[in-house]
C-alpha positions in Angstrom: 117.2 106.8 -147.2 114.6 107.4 -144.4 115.7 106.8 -141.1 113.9 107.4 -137.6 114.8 111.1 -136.1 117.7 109.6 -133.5 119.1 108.0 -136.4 119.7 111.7 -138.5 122.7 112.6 -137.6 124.7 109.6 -138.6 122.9 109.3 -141.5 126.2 109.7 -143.6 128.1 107.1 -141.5 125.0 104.7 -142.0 125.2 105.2 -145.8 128.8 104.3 -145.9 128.7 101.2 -143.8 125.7 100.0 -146.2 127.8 100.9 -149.3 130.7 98.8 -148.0 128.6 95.9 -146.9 126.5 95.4 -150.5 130.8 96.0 -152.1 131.4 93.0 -149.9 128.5 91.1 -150.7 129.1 91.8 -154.8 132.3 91.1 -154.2 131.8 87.5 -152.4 129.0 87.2 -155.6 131.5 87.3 -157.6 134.0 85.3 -157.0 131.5 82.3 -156.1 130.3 82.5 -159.8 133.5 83.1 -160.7 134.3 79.2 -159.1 131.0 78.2 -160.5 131.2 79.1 -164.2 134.9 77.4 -164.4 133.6 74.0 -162.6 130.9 74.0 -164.9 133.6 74.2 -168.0 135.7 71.7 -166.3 132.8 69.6 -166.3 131.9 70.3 -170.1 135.3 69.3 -170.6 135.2 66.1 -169.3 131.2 65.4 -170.5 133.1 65.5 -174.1 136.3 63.8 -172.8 134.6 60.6 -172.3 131.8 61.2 -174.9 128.9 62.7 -173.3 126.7 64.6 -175.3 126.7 67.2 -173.0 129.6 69.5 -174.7 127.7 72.6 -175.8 128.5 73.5 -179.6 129.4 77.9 -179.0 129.6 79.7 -182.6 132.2 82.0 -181.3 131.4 84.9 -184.3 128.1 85.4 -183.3 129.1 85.8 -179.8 131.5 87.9 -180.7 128.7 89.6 -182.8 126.1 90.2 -180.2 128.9 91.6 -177.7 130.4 94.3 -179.9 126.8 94.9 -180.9 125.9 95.5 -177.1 129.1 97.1 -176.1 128.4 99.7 -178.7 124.6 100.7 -177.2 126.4 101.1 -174.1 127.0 105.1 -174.0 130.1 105.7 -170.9 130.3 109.2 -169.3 133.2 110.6 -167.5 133.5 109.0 -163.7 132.6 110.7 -160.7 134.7 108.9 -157.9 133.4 109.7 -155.0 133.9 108.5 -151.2 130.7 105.9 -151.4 132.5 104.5 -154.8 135.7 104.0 -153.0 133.8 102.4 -150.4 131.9 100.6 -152.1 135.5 98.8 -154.4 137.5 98.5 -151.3 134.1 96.6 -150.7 134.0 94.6 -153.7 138.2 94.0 -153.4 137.6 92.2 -149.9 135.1 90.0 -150.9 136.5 88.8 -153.8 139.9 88.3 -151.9 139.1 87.1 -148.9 135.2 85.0 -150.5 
């Protein structure tokens, strides 16, 4: 991160505050499309209820498929927690408590 010379010493406590506010906006993300994705099965559920067409027709192996196939590529290390990752949770926790 570049800052302006006056700004170089609190470089560290910028940093921080940045990590906290993109947690707190991922976190506020999140639970909006958490709200969005269930309306939008409640309203599936009603499409087919009264006999919309609208009710889309999941093959639930080949989702299952396609996840283990990707969760496999995935390759996960050992964590580093650091101070910034804290942050950047306690971030994440607020938002999608208080969003």
């Amino acid at each position: 991160m570049v800052l302006p010379s006056y700004l170089g010493p609190y470089a560290d406590e910028i940093f921080l505050v940045l990590t906290f506010a993109v947690g707190l906006m991922l976190g506020l993300a999140i639970k909006k499309g958490i709200v969005a994705i269930v309306l939008i099965v409640a309203a599936f559920l009603v499409a087919s209820f009264i006999g919309l067409p609208y009710f889309p027709v999941i093959d639930y192996q080949s989702l299952v498929n396609s996840a283990s196939s990707y969760i496999t590529l995935v390759h996960f290390t050992e964590p580093v927690i650091t101070f910034g990752f804290v942050i950047f949770a306690v971030g994440v926790a607020i938002g999608v408590w208080k969003g």
